[in-house]
Each structure stands twice: as structure tokens, then as C-alpha cells.
C-alpha positions in Angstrom: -2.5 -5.9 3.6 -1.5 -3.4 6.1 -2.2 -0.5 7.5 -1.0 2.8 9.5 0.1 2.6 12.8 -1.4 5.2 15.5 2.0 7.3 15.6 1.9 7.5 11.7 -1.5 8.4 11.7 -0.9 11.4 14.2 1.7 12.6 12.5 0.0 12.9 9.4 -3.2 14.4 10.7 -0.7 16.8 12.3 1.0 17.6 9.2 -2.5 18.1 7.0 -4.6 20.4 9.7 -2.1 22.8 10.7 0.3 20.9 13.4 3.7 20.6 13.0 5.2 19.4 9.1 6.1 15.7 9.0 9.7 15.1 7.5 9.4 11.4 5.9 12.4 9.2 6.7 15.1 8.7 4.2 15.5 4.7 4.8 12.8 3.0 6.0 12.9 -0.6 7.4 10.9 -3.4 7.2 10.8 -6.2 9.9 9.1 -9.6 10.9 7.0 -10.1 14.1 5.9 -13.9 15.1 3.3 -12.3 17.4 0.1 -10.0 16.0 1.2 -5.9 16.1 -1.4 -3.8 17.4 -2.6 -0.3 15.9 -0.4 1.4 18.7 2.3 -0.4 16.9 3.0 -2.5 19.9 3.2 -6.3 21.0 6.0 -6.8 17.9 8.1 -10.2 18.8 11.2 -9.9 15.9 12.9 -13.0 15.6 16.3 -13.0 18.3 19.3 -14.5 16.4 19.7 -16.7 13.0 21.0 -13.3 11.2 17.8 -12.0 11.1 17.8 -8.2 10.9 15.4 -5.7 9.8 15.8 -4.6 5.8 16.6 -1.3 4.9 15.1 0.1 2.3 15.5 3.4 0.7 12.7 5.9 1.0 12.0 7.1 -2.9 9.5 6.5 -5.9 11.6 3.6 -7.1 11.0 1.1 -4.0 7.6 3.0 -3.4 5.9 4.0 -6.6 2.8 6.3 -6.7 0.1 5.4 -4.3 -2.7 4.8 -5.9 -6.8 4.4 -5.1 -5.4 5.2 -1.3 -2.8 2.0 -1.6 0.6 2.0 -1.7 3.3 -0.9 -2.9 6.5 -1.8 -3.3 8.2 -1.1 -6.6 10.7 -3.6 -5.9 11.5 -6.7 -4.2 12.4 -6.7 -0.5 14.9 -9.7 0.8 15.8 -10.5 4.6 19.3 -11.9 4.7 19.1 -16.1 4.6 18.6 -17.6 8.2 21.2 -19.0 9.7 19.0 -20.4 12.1 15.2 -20.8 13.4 13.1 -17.5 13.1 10.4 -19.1 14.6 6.7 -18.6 13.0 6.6 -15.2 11.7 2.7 -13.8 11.6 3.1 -9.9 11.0 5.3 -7.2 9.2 6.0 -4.0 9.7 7.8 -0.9 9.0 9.7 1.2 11.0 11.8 4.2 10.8 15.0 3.2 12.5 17.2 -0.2 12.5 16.0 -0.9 15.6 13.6 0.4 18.0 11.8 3.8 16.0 8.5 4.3 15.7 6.1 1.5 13.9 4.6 3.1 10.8 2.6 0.8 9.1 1.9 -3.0 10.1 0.1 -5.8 8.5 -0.5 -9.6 9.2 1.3 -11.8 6.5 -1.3 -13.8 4.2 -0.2 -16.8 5.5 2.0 -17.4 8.9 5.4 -19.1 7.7 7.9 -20.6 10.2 11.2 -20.1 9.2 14.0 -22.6 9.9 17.9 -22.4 8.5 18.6 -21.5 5.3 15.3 -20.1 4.4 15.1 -16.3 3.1 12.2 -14.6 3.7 11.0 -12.4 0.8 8.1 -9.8 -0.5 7.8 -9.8 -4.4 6.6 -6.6 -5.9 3.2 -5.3 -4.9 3.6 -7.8 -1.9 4.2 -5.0 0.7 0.2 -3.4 0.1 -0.5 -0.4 2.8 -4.2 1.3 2.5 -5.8 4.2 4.2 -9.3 4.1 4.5 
């Protein structure tokens, strides 16, 4: 389960109480971190080589239904490319608005650590993906 990350949070509380509007990204993107992400959305370790990449996902009510009792999911599954080679032990995901570099929005730890060697892929079914405010 994950959360929002501090520049996410700010953003919103700017957008609700009369700062400046928030424009959502149009493709978000999801990425692996074999090191824990703090709130800041800092101390992220991505995998370096074995065609790891972060996985762009679309921003619309199809991948992201409804939120729901202050949770929201994924409405579909969400794939990294197969690894060509070790990603290391991946701990934490997270999701950013940019390919690379961006801002961390949300981050969460994985329910179990997986290390990921050559010709694994890395997936979240539906639902998987679970980000709360509370």
C-alpha cells in the first residue's frame, strides 16, 4: 500500500485552499526502487541496466478507476519490460510524473521484496497498485 509523496501532498493542499490549480499529468509512470523511498520522495535506487525502464501508463478512469473509501487502484495490469539482466532486490514502487527524474507522487514498499534476475518480468495485477490518503 502506498501513499502520497510530500510534493503531491503540497500540491493538492494548494489546489483545495485557494493556491494555485494543480494540472494532473497525462502519463504517469510507475518505477522500482531496491532501496526504501522516503515521504520527500527521496532515497529511490531504480535498477541501472537489464532493460529496466519505468512504465508509462496513461492517466484516465480506465487504468485508474474511481477512488474509493480514500483508496485508489489500478484498473488494469501494469508490466515492466522482461529483464535482460539482474535488477537487483527491488523493495519500493513508485510513481512519478516524468520518464525519468519528475517529481515522486505517491510511493509504497512492495509486500514482499523480490530480487529480480534475467528473464523475469515484474508485474502488478489489478488492484495491486493501492494508494490511500488518510
Amino acid at each position: 500500500m502506498g501513499s502520497f509523496a510530500d510534493y503531491l501532498e503540497n500540491e493538492i493542499l494548494d489546489h483545495v485552499f485557494g493556491g494555485a490549480d494543480y494540472a494532473r499529468p497525462a502519463t504517469l509512470y510507475v518505477g522500482l526502487s531496491t532501496t526504501t523511498i522516503t515521504d520527500a520522495g527521496g532515497n529511490i535506487t531504480e535498477p541501472s541496466g537489464g532493460s529496466y525502464a519505468r512504465v508509462a501508463v496513461t492517466n484516465n478512469d480506465t487504468n485508474f478507476p474511481a477512488a474509493s473509501s480514500g483508496a485508489k487502484s489500478n484498473g488494469t495490469a501494469i508490466s515492466f519490460t522482461e529483464a535482460t539482466g539482474s535488477w537487483g532486490t527491488v523493495t519500493d514502487f513508485f510513481i512519478a510524473d516524468a520518464s525519468s527524474g519528475g517529481n515522486i507522487l505517491a510511493y509504497g514498499a512492495l509486500d514482499e521484496s523480490k530480487t529480480v534476475s534475467s528473464g523475469e518480468t515484474i508485474s502488478f495485477a489489478v488492484g495491486a497498485l493501492d494508494i490511500t490518503l488518510s
